[in-house]
C-alpha positions in Angstrom: 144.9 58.0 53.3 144.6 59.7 50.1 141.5 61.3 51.0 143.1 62.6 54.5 146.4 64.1 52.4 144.3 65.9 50.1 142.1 67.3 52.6 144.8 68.9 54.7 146.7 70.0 51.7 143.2 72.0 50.9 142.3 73.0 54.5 145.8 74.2 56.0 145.8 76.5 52.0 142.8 77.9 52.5 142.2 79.1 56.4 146.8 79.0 57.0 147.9 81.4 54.4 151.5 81.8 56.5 151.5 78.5 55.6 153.8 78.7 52.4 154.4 75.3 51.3 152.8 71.9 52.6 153.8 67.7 51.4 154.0 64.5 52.5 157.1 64.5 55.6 159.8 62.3 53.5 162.7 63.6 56.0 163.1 67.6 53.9 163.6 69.1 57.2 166.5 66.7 58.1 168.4 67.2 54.9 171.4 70.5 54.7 169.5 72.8 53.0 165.6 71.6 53.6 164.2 71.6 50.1 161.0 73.6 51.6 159.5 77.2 51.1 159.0 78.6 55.0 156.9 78.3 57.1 155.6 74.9 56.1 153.3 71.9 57.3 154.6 68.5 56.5 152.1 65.3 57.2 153.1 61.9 58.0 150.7 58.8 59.1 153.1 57.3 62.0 151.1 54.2 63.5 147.7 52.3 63.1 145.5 50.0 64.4 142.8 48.0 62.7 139.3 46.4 63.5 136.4 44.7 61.9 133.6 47.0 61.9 131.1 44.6 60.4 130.5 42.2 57.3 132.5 44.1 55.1 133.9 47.3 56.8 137.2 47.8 58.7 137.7 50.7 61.0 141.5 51.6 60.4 142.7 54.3 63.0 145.5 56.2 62.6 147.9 58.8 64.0 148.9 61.5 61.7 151.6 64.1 62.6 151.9 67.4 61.5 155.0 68.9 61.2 155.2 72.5 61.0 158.5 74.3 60.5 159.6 77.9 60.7 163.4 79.1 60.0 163.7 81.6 62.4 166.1 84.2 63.5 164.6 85.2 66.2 164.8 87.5 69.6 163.1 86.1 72.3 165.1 86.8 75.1 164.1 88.9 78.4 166.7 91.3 77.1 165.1 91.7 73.5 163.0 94.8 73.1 159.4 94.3 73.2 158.4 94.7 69.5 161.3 92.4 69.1 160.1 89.4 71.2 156.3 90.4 69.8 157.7 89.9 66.4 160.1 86.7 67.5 156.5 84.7 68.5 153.8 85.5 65.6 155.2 82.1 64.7 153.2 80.4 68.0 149.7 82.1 66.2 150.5 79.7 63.0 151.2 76.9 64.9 148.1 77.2 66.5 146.1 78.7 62.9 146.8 75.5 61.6 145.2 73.1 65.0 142.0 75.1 64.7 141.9 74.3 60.7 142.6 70.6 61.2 140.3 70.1 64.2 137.7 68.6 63.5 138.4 68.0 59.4 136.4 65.2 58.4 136.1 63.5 54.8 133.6 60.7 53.2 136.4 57.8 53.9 137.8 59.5 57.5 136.1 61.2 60.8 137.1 64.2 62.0 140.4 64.6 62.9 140.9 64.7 66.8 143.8 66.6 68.2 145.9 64.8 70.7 148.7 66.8 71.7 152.3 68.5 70.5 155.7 67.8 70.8 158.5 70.7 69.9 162.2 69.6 68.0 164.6 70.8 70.1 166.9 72.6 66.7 169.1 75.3 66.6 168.0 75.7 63.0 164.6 75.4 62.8 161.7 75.6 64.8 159.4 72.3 64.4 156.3 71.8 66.3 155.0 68.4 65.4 151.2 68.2 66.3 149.5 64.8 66.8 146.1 63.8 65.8 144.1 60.6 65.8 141.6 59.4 62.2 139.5 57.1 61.9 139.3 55.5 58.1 136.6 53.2 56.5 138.5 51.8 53.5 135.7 51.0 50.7 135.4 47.5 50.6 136.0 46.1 47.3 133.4 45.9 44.3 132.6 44.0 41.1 134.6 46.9 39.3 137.2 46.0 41.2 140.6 43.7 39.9 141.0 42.4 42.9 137.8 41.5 43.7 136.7 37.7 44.2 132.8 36.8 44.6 132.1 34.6 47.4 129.5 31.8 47.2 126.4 32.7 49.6 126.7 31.7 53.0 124.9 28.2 53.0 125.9 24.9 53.7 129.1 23.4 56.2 131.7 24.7 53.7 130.3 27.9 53.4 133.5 29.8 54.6 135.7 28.1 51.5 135.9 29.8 48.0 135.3 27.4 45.8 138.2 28.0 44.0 140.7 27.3 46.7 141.5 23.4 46.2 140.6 22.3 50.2 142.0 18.6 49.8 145.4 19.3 50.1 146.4 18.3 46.5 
């Protein structure tokens, strides 16, 4: 999940330069006076599944939500003037700047980010589209280097799926 944060934080800064200010979604947009710079993109992993890939790989896929926030003050009425309402929706083109940067974003750990839809906060103070995407993740499986790593015996005989270690008797 590191990998994926990183890589958005880098990707949205680079090709979303409206984009003023971008974090992990910890509930700023909820609070009085959001502790944000605007416009900004706010990620949060909501939901995952898991799966054995093989021997030692698990497929972890997740569903990360982007939440990008404007504070707006806007005209986009039919009785707004023209260069008002043009004005009133430049917002819309960074919402959907920062769909074609994730698209597709892929990492060493993580496959390219798919898009999977939008939903849009309905605020009187801010304007928060939350865009959806689905990951897949292959966690590194642990190594010698590794704390928490345990050795397993090879695979041979009838008690080959018991670490040695763990006392099997019941005493």
């Amino acid at each position: 999940m590191k990998e994926i944060f990183t890589a958005f934080q880098a990707r949205v800064a680079s090709n979303v330069t409206a984009i003023k200010f971008t974090d992990f979604d910890l509930g700023q947009l909820d609070l009085p006076n959001p502790p944000v710079s605007f416009p900004c993109a706010l990620l949060s992993f909501t939901g995952s599944t898991a799966s054995v890939v093989g021997a030692e790989n698990d497929e972890e896929t997740m569903v990360v939500e982007i939440a990008i926030a404007f504070r707006l003050r806007e005209r986009t009425h039919s009785a707004a003037q023209q260069t008002y309402r043009d004005e009133a929706l430049t917002h819309m083109d960074t919402v959907e700047l920062v769909r074609q940067a994730l698209s597709g974003l892929s990492g060493t750990t993580f496959t390219a980010l798919r898009y999977k839809g939008f939903t849009l906060d309905r605020r009187a103070d801010l304007r928060v589209y939350r865009q959806r995407y689905e990951v897949s993740s292959y966690p590194e499986p642990a190594s010698a280097g590794d704390p928490q790593y345990v050795p397993w015996p090879n695979p041979t005989g009838p008690d080959f799926c018991v670490h040695p270690d763990i006392n099997t008797n019941g005493v």
